[in-house]
C-alpha positions in Angstrom: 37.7 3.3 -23.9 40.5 4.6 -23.0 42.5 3.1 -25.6 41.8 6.1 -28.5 43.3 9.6 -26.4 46.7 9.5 -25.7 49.1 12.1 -23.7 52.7 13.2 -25.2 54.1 10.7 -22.5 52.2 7.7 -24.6 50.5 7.0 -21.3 46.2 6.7 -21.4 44.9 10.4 -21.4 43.8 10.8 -17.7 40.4 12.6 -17.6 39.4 9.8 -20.5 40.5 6.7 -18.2 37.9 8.9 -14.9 35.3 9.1 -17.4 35.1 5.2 -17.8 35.4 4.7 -14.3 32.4 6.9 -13.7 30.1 5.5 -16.6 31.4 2.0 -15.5 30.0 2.8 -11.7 26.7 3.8 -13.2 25.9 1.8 -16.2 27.9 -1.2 -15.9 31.0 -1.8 -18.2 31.4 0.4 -21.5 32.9 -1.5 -24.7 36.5 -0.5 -25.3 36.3 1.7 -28.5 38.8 1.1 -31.4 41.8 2.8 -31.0 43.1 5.8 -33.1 46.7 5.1 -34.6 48.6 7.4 -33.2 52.6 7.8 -33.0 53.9 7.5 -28.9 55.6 10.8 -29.8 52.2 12.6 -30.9 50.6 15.2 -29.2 47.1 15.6 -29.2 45.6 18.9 -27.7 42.2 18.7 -25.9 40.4 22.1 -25.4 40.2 23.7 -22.4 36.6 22.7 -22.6 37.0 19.0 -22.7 37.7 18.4 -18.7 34.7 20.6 -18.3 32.4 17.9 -21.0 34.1 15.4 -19.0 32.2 16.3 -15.3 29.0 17.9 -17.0 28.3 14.6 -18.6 29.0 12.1 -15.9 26.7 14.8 -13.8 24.1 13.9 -16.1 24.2 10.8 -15.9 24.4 10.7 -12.1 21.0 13.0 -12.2 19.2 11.0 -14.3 20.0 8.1 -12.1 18.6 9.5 -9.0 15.8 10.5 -10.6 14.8 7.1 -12.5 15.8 5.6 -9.2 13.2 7.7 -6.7 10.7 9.3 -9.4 7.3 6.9 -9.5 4.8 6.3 -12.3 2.3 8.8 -13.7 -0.9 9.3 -12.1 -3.1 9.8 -15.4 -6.6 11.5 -14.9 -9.5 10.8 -16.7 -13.2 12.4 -16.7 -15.9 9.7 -16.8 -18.9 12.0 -16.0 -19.5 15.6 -15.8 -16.6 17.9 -14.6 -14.3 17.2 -11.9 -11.8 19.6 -10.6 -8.3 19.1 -10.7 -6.5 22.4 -8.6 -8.3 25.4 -9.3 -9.1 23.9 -13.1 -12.0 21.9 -14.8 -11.0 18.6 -15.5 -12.5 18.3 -19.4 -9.2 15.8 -20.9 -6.9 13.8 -19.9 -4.1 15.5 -17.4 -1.6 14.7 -14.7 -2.3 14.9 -11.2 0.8 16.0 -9.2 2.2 15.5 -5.7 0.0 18.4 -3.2 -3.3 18.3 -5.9 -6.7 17.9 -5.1 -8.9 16.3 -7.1 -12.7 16.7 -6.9 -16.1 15.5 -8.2 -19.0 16.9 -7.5 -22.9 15.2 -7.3 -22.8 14.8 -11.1 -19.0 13.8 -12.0 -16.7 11.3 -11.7 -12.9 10.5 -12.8 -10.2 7.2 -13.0 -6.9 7.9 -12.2 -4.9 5.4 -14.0 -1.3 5.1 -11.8 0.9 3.0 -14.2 1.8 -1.0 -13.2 0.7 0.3 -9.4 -3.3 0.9 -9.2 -6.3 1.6 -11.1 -8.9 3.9 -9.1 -12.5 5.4 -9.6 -13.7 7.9 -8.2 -17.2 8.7 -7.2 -19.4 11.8 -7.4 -18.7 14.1 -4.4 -15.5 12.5 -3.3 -12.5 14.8 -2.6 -8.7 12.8 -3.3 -5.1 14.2 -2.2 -1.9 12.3 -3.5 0.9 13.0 -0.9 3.4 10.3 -2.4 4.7 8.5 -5.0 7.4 7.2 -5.7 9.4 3.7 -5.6 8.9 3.6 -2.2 5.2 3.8 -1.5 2.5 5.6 -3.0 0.1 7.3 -0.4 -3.1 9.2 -1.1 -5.4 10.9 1.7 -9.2 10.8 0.8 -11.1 13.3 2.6 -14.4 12.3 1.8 -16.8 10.2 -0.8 -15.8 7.0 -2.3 -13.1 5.3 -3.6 -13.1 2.2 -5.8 -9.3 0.4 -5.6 -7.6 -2.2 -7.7 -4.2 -2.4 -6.7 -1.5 -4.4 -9.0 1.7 -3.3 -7.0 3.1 -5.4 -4.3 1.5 -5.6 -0.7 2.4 -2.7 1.8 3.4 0.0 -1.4 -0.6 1.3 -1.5 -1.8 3.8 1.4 -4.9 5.6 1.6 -5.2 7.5 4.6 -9.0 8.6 5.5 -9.9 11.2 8.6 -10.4 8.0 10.8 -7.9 5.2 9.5 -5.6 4.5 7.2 -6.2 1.6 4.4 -3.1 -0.5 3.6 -3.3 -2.8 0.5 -1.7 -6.1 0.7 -3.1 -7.6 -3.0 -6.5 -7.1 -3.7 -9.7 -4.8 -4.9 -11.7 -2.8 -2.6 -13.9 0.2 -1.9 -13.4 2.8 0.7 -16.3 5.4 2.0 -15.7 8.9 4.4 -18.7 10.1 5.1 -19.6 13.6 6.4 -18.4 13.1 9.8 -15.1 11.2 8.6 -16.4 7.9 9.5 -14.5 4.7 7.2 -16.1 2.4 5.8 -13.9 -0.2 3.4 -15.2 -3.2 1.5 -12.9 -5.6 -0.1 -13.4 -7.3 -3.0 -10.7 -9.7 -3.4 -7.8 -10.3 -1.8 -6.7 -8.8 1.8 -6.7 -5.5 3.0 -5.3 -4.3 6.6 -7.1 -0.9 8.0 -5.0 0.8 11.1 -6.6 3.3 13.5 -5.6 4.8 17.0 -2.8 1.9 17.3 -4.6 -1.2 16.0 -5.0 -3.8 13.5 -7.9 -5.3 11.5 -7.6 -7.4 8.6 -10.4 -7.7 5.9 -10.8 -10.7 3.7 -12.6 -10.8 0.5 -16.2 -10.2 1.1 -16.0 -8.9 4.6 -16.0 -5.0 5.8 -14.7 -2.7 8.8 -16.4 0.4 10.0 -14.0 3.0 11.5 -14.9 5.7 13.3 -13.0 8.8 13.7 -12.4 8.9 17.7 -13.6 5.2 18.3 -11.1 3.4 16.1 -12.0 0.0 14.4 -14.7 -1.4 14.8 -14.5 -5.5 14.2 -14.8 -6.5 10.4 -17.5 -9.1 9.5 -18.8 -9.9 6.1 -21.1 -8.7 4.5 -24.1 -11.6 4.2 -23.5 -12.3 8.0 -26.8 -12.2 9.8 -28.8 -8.6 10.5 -28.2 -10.1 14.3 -24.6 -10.7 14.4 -24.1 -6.8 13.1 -26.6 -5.4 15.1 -24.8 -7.4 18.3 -21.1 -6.0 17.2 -22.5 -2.1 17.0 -23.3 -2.8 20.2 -20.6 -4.0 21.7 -18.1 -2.2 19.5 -19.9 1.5 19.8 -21.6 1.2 23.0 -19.5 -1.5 24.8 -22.2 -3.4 25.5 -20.6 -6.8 26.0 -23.3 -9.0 26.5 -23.9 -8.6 23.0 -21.2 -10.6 22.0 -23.4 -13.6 23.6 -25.5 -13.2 20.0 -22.7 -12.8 18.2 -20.9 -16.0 19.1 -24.7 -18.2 18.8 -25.2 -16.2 15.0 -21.5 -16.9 14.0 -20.9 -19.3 11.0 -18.0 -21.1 10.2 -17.1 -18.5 8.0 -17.5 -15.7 10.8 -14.8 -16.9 12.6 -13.0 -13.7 11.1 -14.9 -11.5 13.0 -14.5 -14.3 16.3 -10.7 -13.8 15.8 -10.6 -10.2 15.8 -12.5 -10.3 19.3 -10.0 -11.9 21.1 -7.7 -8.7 21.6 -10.9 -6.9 22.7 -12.0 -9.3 25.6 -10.8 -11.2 28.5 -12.2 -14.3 31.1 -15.2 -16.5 30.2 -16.1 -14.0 27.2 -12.5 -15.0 25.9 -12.8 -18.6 26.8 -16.7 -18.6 25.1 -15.0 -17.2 21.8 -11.8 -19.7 21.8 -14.4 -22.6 21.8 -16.7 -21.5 19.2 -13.7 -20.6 16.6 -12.3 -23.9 17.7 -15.8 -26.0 17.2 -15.4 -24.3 13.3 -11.9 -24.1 12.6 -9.4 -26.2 15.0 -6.4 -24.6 16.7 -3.7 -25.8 14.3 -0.2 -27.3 15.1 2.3 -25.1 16.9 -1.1 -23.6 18.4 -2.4 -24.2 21.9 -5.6 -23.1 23.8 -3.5 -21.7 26.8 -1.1 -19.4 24.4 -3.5 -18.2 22.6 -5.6 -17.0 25.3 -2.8 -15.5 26.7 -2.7 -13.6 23.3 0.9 -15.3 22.5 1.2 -13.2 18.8 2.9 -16.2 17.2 0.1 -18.7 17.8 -2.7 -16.1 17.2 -1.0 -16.1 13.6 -0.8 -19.4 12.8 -4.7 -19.4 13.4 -5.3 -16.5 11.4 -3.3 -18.6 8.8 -6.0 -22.0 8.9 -8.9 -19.1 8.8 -6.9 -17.4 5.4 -6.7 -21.1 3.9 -10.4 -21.9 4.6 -11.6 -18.4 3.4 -9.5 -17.4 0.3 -6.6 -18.6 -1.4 -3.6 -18.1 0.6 -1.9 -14.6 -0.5 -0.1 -12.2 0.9 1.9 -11.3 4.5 0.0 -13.1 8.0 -0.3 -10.2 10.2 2.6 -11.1 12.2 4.8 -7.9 12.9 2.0 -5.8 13.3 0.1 -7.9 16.1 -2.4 -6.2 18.0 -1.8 -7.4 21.6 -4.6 -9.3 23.0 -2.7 -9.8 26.5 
């Protein structure tokens, strides 16, 4: 490029010769342009204005950078039913919901906001929905109350939805989330895995299973959803009104497939009720290698992993992160 401007001195013009380096920085290398034939001895005068075209232009080009580089995908909103509210205006065509917006259905409306490659969500009548971020560093939306229907395409640990009582974190997968009137949490998953984080803990909720949070309790322990009226009855119990002799009925009504919900009981007990847990999650789904009784009754976070790893395998096909890094202690 900086072959076609040259100075009296026959030398490459000098502002030409920055302006390649700068689009070279930012767009990779620019094509050398054919030169202009041009006696050594010629002078060619630039306007004043040309040193000034020079900076305005790689400016741009810097701007639109940044921006293209932090900026996220559109969040595109769409009335099913009725009329939802997006700001302080009916929602009756398609329109954009911004950073700071609410978005609102009342008992006869509903909306989809359509969010690019990232998510797909539906909202359900009297549900109230808050986006707070996006961008390509996460995406975060706070849902104050109603329900939520998720289908997340973006990588694990980019999709937050923070509720009065928890705060959902997708890693791959489809699920529902409910805030009721007293900001209680309620999520369902559908496929894949989703982690739910309250008051400094960790649950994570395989396909078919749900978690109850409630605001000033924390998480309750997940369990699926065709376990036995027994086994849910016994972890209310234990988990609302820490009644721990409950958890006698929910180790006799666990299945193989319960030993999710035995798992996520190990942080929350200690001594023989420990012990009685270890042996029924054992009798289903053996302590695997690298794994051993005494560790992880001791809550070791490594070995607790690699058993939450044999549970994954056995449940759903493996995807996604283990929960290691984010380990709820069980010492």
């Amino acid at each position: 490029m900086s072959d076609y401007l040259w100075d009296r001195s026959g030398e490459p013009d000098r502002d030409t010769a920055h302006l390649e380096e700068i689009l070279g920085r930012l767009v990779g290398p620019v094509p050398p342009m054919a030169k202009i034939p041009v006696a050594r001895t010629a002078i060619i005068r630039r306007p004043v204005f040309l040193r000034f075209a020079v900076a305005a232009l790689a400016i741009v080009i810097l701007a639109l950078l940044i921006a293209w580089r932090v900026s996220g995908p559109e969040w595109i909103v769409t009335p099913v039913a009725g009329v939802p509210r997006l700001g302080s205006k009916d929602l009756v065509a398609n329109a954009r919901l911004r950073i700071g917006e609410l978005l609102e259905t009342d008992g006869h409306s509903r909306a989809e906001i359509s969010v690019g490659h990232v998510a797909n969500l539906e909202m359900e009548p009297n549900t109230s929905l808050k986006l707070t971020k996006s961008g390509r560093s996460g995406h975060r939306v706070s849902l104050e109350r109603g329900t939520l229907h998720a289908v997340i395409f973006a990588r694990p640990k980019l999709f937050f939805v923070d509720t009065p009582s928890a705060v959902t974190v997708d890693l791959g997968c489809a699920y529902s989330l409910e805030v009721d009137g007293e900001g209680n949490t309620v999520v369902h998953v559908s496929h894949g895995l989703v982690s739910i984080e309250s008051r400094g803990r960790n649950s994570y909720i395989l396909e078919g299973a749900v978690c109850v949070a409630r605001k000033g309790l924390g998480l309750g322990t997940p369990y699926y959803g065709d376990a036995s009226p027994a086994l849910i009855q016994a972890l209310d119990d234990f988990d609302v009104h820490a009644q721990t002799e409950a958890l006698a009925t929910v180790i006799a009504e666990a299945r193989k497939k319960d030993v999710l919900t035995l798992w996520h009981l190990i942080p929350k007990t200690t001594g023989i009720q420990r012990a009685a847990i270890i042996d029924r999650m054992d009798a289903f789904v053996p302590l695997p290698p690298g794994a051993t009784r005494d560790g992880v009754s001791n809550g070791e976070g490594e070995m607790l992993d690699r058993w939450w790893n044999s549970i994954r395998a056995q449940a759903v096909p493996p995807s996604g992160p283990s929960p290691s890094g984010s380990r709820h202690d069980a010492r």
